[in-house]
Backbone as ProteinMPNN parsed JSONL, in Angstrom:
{"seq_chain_A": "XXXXXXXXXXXXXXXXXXXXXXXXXXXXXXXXXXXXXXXXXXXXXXXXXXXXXXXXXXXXXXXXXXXXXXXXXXXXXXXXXXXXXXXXXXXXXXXXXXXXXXXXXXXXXXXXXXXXXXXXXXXXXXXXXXXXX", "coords_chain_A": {"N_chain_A": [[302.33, 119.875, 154.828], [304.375, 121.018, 153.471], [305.656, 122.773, 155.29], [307.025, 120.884, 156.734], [308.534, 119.543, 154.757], [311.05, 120.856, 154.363], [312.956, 119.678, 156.016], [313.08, 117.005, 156.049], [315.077, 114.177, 155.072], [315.103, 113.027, 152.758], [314.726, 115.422, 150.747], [316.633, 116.864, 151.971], [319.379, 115.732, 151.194], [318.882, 115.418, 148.248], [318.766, 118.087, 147.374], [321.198, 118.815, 147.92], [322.993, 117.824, 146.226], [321.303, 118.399, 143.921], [322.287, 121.14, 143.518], [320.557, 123.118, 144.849], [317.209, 125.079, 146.528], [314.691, 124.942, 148.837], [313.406, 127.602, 148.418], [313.305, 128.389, 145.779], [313.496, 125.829, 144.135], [313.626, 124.159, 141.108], [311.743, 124.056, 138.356], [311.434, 121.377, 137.103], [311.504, 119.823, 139.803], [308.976, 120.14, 140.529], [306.644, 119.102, 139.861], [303.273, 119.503, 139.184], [301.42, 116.434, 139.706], [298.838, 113.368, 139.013], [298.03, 111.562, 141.38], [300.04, 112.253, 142.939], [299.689, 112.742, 146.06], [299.656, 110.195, 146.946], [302.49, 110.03, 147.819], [302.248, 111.584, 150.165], [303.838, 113.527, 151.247], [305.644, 116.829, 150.442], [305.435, 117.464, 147.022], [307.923, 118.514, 146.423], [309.961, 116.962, 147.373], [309.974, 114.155, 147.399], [310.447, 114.584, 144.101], [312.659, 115.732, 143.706], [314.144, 113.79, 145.349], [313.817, 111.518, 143.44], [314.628, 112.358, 140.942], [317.643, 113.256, 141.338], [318.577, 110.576, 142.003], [317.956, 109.031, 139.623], [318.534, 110.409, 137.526], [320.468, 112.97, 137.318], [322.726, 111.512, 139.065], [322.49, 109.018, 138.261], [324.626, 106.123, 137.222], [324.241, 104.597, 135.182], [323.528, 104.576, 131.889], [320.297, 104.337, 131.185], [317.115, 103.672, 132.442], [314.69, 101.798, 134.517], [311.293, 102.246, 135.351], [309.966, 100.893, 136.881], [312.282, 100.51, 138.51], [312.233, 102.72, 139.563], [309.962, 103.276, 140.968], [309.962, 100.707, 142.992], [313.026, 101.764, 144.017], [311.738, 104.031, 145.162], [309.819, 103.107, 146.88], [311.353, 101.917, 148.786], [313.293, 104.217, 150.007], [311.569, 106.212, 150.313], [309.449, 105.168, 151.618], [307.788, 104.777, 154.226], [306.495, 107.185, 154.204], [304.439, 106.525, 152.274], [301.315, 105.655, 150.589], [301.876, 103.16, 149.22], [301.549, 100.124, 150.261], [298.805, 99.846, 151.547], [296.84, 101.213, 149.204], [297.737, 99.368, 147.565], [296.942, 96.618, 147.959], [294.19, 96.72, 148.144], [293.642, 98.043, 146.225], [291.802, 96.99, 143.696], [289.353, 96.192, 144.871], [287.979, 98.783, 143.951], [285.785, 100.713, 141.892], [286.468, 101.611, 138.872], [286.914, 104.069, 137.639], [286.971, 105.148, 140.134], [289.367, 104.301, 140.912], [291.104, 105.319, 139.711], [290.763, 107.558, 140.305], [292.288, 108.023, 142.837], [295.025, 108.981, 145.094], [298.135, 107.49, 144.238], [301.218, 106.734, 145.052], [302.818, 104.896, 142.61], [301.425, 105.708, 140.291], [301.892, 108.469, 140.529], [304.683, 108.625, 139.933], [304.918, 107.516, 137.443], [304.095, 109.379, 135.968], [305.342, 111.296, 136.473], [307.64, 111.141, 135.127], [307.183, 111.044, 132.773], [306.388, 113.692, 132.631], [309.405, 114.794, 132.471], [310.021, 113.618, 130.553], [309.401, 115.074, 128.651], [309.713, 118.052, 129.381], [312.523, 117.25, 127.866], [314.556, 115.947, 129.392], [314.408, 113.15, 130.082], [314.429, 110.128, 127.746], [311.593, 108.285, 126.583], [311.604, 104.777, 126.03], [309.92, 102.85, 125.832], [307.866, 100.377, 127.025], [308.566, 100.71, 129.805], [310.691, 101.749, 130.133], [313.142, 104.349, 130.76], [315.824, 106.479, 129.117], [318.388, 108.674, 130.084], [318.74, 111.82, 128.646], [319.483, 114.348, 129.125], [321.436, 115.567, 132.341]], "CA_chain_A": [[303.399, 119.041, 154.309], [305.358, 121.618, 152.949], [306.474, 123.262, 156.339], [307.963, 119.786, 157.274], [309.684, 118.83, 153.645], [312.163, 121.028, 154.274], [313.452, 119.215, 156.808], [313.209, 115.651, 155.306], [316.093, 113.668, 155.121], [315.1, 113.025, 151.544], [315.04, 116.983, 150.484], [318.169, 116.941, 151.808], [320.356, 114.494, 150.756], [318.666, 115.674, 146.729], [319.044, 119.543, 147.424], [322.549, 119.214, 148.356], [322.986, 117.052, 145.219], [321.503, 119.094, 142.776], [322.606, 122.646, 144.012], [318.38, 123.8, 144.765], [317.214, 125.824, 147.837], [313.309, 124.988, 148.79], [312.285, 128.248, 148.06], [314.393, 128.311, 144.325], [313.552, 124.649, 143.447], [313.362, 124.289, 139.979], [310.401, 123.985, 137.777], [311.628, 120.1, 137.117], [311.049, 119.125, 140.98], [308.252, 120.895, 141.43], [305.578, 119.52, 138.69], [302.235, 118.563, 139.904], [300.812, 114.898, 138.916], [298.301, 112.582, 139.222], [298.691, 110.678, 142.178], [301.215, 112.841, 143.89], [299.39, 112.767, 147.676], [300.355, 109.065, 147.864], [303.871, 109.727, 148.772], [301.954, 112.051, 151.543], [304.967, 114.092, 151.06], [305.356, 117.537, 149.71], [306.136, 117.288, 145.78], [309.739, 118.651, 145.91], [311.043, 115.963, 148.219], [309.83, 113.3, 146.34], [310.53, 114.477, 142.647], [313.975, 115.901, 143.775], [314.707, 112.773, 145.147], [313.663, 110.742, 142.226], [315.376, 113.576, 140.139], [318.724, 113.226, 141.958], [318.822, 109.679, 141.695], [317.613, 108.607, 138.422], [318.904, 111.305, 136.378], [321.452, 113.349, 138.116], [323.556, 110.634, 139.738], [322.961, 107.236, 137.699], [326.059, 106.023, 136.615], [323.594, 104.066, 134.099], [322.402, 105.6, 130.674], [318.921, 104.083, 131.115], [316.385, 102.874, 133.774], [313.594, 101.446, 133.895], [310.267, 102.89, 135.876], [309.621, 99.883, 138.073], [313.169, 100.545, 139.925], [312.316, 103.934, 140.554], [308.643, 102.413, 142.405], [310.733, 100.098, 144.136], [313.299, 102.63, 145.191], [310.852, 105.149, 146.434], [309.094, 102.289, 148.563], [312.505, 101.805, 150.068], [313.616, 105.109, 150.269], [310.253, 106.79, 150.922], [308.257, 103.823, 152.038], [307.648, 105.026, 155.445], [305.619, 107.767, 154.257], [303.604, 106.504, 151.224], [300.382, 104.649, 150.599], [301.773, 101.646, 148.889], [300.818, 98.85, 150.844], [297.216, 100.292, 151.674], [296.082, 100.921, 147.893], [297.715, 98.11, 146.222], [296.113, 95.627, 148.732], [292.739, 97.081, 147.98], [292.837, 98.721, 144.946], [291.138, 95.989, 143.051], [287.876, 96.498, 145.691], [287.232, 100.138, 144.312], [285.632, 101.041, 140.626], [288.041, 101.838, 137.99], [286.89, 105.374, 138.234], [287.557, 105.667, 141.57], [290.571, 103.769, 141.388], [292.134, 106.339, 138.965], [291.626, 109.465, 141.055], [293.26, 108.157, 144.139], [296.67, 109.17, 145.482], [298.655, 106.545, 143.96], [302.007, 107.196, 144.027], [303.473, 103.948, 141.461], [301.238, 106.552, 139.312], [302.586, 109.796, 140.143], [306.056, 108.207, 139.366], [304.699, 107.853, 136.018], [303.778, 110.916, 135.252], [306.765, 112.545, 136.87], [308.518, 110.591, 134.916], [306.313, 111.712, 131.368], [306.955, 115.083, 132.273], [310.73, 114.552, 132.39], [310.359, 113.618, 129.001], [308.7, 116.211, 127.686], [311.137, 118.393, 129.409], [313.897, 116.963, 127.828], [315.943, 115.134, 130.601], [314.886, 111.767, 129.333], [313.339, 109.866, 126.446], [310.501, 106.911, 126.608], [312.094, 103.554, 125.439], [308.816, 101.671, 125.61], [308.243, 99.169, 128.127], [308.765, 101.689, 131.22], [312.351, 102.151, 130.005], [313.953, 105.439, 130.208], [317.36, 106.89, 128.9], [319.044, 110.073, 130.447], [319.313, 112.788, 127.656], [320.81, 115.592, 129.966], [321.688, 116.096, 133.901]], "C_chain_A": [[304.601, 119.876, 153.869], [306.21, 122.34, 153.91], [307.441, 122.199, 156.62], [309.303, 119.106, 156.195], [310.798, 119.183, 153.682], [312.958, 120.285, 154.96], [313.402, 117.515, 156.991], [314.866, 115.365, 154.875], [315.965, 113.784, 153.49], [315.764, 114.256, 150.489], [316.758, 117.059, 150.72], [319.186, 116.929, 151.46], [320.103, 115.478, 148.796], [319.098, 117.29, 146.641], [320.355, 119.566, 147.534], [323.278, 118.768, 146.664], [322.919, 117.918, 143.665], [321.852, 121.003, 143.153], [320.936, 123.17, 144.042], [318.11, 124.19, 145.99], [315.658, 125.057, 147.75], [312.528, 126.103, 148.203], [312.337, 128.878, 146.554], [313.949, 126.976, 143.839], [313.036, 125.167, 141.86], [311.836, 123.529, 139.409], [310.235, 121.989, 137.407], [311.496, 119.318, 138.202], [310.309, 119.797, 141.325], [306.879, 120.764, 140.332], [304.108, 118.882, 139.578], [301.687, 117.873, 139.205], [300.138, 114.443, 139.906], [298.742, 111.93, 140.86], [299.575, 110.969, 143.327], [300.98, 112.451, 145.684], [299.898, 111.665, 147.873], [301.631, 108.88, 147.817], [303.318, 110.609, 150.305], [303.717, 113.113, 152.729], [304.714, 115.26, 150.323], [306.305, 117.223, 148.306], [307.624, 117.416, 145.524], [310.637, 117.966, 146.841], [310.534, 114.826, 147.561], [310.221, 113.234, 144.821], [312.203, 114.831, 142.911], [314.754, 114.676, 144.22], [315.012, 111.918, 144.23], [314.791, 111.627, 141.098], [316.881, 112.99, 140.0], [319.674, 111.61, 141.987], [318.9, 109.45, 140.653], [318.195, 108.952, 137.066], [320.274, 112.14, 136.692], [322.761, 112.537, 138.042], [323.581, 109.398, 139.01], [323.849, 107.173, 136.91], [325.145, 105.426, 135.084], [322.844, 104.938, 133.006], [320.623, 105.798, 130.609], [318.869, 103.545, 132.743], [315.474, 102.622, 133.802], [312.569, 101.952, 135.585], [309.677, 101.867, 136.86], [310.796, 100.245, 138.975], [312.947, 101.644, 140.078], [311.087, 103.883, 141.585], [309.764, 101.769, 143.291], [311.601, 100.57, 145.06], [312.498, 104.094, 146.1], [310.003, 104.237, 147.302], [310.16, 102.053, 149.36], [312.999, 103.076, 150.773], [312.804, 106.108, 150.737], [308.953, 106.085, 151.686], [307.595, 104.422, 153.854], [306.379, 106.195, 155.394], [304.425, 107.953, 152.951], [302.588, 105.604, 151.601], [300.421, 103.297, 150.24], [301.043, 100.402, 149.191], [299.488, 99.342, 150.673], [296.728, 100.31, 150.203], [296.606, 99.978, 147.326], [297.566, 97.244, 146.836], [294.939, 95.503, 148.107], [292.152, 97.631, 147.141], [291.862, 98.038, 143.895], [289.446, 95.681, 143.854], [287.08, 97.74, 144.713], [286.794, 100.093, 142.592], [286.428, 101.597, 140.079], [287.719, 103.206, 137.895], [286.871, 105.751, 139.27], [288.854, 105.369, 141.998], [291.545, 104.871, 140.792], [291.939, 108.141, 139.076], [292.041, 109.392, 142.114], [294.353, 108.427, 143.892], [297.201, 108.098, 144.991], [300.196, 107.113, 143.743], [303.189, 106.318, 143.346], [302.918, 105.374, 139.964], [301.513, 108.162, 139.357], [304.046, 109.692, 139.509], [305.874, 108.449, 137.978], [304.699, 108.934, 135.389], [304.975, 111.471, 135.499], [307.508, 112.436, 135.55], [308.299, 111.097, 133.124], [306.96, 113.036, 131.765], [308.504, 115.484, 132.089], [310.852, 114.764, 130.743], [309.786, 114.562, 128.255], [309.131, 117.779, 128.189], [312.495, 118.059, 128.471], [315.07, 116.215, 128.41], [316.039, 113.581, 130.123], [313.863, 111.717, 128.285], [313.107, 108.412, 126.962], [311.216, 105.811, 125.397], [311.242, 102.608, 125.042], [309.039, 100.786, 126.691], [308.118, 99.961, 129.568], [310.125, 101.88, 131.092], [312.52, 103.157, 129.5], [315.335, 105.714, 130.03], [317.422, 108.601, 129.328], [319.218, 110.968, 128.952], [320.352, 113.748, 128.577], [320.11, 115.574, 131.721], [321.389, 117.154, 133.862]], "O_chain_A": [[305.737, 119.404, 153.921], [307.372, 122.589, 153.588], [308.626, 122.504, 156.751], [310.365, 118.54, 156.454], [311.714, 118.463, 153.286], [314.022, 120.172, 154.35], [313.691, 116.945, 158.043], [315.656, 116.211, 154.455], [316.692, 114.602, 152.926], [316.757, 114.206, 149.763], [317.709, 117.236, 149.959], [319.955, 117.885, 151.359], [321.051, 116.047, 148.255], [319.829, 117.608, 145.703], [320.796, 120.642, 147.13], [324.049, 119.547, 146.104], [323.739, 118.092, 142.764], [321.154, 121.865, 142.619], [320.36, 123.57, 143.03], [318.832, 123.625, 146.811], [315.367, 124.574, 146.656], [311.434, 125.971, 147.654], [311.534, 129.736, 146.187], [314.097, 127.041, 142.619], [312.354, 126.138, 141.531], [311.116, 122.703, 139.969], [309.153, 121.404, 137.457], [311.357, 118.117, 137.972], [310.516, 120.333, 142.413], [306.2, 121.723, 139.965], [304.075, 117.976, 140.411], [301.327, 118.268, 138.097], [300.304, 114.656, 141.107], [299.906, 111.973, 141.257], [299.821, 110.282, 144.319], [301.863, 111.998, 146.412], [300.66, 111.614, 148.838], [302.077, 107.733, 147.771], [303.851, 110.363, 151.387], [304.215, 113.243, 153.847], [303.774, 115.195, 149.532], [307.482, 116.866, 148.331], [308.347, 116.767, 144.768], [311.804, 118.284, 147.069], [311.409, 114.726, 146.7], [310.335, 112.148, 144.253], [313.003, 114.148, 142.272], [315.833, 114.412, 143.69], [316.156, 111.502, 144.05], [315.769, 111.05, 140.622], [317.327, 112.432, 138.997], [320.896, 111.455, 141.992], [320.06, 109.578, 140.259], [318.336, 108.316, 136.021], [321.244, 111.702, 136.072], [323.67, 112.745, 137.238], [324.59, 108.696, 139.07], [324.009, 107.954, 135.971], [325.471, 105.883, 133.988], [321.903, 105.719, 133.153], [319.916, 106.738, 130.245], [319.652, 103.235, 133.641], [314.858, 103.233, 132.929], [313.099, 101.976, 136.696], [308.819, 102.27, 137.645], [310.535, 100.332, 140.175], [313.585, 101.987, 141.073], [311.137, 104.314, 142.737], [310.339, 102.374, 144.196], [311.556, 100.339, 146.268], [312.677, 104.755, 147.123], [309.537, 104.639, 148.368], [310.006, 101.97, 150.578], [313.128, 103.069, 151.997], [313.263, 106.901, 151.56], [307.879, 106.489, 152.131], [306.544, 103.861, 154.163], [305.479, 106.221, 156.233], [303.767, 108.953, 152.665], [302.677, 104.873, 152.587], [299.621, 102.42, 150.567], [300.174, 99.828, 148.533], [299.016, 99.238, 149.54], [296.118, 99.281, 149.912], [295.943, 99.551, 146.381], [298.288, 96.407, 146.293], [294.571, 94.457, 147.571], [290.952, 97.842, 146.964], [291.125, 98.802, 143.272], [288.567, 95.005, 143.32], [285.851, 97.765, 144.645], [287.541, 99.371, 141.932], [287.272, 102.2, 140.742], [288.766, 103.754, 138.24], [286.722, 106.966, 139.405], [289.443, 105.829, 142.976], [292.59, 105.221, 141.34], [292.379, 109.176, 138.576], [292.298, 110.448, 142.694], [294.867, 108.27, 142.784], [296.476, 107.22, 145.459], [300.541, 107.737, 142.739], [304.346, 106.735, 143.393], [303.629, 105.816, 139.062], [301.371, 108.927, 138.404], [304.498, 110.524, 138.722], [306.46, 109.33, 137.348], [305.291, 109.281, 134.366], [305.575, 112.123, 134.645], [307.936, 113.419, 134.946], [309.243, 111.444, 132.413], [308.004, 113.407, 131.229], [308.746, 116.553, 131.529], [311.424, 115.576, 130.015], [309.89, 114.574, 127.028], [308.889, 118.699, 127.408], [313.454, 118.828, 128.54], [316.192, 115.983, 127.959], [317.044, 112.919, 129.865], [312.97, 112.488, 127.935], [313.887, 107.626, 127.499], [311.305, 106.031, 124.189], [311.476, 101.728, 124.214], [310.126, 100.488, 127.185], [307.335, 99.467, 130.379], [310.732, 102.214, 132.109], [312.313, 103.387, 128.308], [316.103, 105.167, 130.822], [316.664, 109.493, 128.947], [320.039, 110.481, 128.174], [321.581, 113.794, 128.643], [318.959, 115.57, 132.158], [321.456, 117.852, 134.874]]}, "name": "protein", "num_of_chains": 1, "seq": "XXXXXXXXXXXXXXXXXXXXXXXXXXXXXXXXXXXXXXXXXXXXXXXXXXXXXXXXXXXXXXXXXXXXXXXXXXXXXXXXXXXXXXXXXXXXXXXXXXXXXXXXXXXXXXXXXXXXXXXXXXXXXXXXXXXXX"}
């Protein structure tokens, strides 16, 4: 996965964005979480995207953690599990359900470690606010 990320439209578009090379990315697109395999993507094209959007670029102070699921099924949808586990996740035992690839739940986490970075702060609810770009 990681030979091909470079060359993701995604990577792209976010690398150019936040000034970041692949083999320089910063320690903020590059955390590993829960869940991560189901974008089926390597980590720093997914978190730099999310990154680049969310935080970076939103004209908005806050955001809330459902539109960043929703825009990574639009914007990454092509190469995640979505559909497939949240069809069927409700088949599997709740300990099995919570060590699959999921990635609504790597979002999460990304999104925890952000804050515990510094970049944003937890509003409650799934609502975050930008502290610093």
């Amino acid at each position: 996965m990681a030979a091909e990320g470079l060359y993701e439209q995604a990577w792209q578009s976010a690398s150019r964005l936040l000034g970041i090379t692949w083999d320089d990315a910063p320690a903020y697109v590059n955390i590993e979480v829960k869940g991560e395999l189901g974008f089926l993507v390597e980590r720093r094209v997914w978190q730099s995207a999310v990154f680049a959007t969310f935080v970076k670029c939103n004209i908005n102070p806050t955001f809330r953690r459902g539109a960043v699921v929703e825009w990574c099924r639009a914007a990454l949808g092509r190469r995640t599990d979505f559909a497939i586990l949240q069809e069927s996740k409700h088949l599997l035992p709740r300990e099995e359900n919570k060590s699959l690839p999921w990635a609504p739940r790597a979002v999460r986490a990304y999104l925890r470690a952000l804050v515990k970075l510094g970049f944003l702060a937890a509003r409650g609810g799934g609502h975050y606010e930008i502290l610093r770009r």
